[in-house]
Rosetta silent file (secondary structure, phi, psi, omega in degrees, C-alpha in Angstrom):
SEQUENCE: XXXXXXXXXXXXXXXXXXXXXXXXXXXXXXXXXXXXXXXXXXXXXXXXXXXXXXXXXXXXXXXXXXXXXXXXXXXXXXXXXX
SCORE:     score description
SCORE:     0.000 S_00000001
   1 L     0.000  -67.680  144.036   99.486   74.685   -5.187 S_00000001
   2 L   -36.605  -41.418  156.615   99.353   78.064   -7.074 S_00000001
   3 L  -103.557 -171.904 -161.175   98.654   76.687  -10.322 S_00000001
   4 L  -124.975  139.960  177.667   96.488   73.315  -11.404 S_00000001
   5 E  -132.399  169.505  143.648   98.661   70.185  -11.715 S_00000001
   6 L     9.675  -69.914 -179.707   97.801   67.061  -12.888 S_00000001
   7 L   -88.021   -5.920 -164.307   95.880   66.453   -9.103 S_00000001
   8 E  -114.805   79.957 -174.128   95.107   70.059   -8.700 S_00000001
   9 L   -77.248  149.720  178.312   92.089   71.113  -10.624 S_00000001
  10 H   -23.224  -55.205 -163.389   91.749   74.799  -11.453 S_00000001
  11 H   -90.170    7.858  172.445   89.182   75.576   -9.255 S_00000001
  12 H  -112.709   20.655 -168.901   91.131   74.262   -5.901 S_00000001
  13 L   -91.927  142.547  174.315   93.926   76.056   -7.092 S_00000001
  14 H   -58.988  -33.112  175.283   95.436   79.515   -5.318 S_00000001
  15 H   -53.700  -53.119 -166.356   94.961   80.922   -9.012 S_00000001
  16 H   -65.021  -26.861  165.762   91.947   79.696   -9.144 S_00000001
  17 H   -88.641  -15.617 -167.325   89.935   81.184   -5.570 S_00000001
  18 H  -101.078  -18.250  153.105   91.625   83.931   -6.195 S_00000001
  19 L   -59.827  -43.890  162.312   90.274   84.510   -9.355 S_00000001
  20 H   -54.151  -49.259  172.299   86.733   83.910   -7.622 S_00000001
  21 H   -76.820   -3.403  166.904   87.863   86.496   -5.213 S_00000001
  22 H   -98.377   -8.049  143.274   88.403   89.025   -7.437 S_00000001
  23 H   -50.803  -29.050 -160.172   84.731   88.357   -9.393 S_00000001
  24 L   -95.731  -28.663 -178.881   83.301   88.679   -6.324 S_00000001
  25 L  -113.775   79.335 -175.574   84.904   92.274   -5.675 S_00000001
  26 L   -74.415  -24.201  172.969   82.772   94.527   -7.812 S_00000001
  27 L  -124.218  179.504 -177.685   82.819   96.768   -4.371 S_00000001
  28 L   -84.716  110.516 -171.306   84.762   97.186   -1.381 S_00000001
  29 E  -120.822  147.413  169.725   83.573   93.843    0.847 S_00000001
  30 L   -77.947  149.672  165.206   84.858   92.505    4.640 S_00000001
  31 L   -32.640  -77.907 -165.941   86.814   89.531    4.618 S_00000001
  32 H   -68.723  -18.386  171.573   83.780   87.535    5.815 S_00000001
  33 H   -59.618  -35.315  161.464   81.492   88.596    3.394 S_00000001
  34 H   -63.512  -25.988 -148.631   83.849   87.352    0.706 S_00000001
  35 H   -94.877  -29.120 -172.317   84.439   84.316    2.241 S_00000001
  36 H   -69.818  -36.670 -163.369   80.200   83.872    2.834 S_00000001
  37 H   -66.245  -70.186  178.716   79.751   84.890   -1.100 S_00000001
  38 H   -81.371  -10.606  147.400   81.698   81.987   -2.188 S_00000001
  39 H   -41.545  -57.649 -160.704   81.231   79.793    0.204 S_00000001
  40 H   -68.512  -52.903 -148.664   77.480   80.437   -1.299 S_00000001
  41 H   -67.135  -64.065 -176.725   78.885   80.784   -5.322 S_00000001
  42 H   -63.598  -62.922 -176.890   80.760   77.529   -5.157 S_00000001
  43 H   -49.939  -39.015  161.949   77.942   75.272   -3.775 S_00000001
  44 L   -53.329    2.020  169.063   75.584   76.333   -6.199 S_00000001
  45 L  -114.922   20.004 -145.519   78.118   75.062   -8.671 S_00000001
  46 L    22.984  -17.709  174.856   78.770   72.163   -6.862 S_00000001
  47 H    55.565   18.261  158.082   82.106   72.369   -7.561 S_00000001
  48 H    90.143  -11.039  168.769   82.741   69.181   -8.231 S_00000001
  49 H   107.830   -8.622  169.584   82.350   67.963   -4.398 S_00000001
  50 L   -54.813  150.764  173.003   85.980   69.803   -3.472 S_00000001
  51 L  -102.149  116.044  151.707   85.478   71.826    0.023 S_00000001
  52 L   -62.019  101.217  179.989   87.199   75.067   -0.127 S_00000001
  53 L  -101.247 -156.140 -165.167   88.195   75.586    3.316 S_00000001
  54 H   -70.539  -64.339  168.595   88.921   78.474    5.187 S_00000001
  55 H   -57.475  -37.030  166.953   92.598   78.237    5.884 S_00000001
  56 H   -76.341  -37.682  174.756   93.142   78.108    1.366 S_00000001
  57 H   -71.967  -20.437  159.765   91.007   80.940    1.077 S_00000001
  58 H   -82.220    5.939  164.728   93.243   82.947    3.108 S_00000001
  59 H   -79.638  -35.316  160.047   95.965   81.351    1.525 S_00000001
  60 H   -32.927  -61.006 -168.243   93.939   82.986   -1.829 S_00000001
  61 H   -59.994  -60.078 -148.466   94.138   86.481    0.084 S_00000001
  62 H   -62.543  -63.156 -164.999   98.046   86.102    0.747 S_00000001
  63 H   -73.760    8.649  156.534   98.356   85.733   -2.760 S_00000001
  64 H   -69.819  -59.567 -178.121   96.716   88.571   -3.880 S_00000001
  65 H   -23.626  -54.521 -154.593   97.931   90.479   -1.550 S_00000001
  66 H   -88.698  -61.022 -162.026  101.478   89.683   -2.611 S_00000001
  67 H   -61.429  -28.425  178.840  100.511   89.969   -6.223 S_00000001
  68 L    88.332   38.706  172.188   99.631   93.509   -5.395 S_00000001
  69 L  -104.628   -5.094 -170.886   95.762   92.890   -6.843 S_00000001
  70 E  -132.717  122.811  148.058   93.769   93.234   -3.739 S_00000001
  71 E  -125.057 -173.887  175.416   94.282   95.722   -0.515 S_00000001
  72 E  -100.956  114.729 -174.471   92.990   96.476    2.720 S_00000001
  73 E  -130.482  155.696  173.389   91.579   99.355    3.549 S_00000001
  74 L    22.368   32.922  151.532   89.338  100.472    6.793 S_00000001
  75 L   119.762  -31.178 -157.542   88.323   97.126    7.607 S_00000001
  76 E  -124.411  165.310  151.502   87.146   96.092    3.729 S_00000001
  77 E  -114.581  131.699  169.224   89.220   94.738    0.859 S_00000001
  78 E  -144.942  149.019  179.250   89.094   96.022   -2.444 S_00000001
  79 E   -21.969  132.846  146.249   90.373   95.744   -6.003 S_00000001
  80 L   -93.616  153.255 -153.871   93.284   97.789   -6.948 S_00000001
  81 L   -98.950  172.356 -171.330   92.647   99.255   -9.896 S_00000001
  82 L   -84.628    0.000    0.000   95.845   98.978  -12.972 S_00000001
């Protein structure tokens, strides 16, 4: 679920959106804006015909969150920097 198994390729993986979400946050962005950018990123890749849905990418958020790579600030999420 967190990592790519066997059945779990890399890019339906929580590593794996969450790495998308953190490409995506060259600035401070709303929730839905992230979720519109790759919504947008991944079809244009096709992605292999996997659906991201909604409900993984905030599973994506938790684990940043947790990892301590992303916060919340006002409203926006943004990088924390190292």
């Amino acid at each position: 679920m967190i990592l790519p198994t066997k059945r779990l390729s890399i890019e339906s993986s929580l590593l794996g959106v969450g790495a998308d979400v953190l490409g995506l946050l060259d600035r401070p962005k709303t929730v839905s804006r992230i979720w519109e950018e790759l919504k947008s990123v991944r079809k244009s890749l096709n992605d292999r015909g996997e659906r991201l849905t909604f409900e993984w990418f905030v599973l994506a958020l938790d684990f940043l969150f947790l990892t301590d790579a992303i916060s919340l600030h006002e409203g926006v999420l943004q990088r924390r920097q190292p």
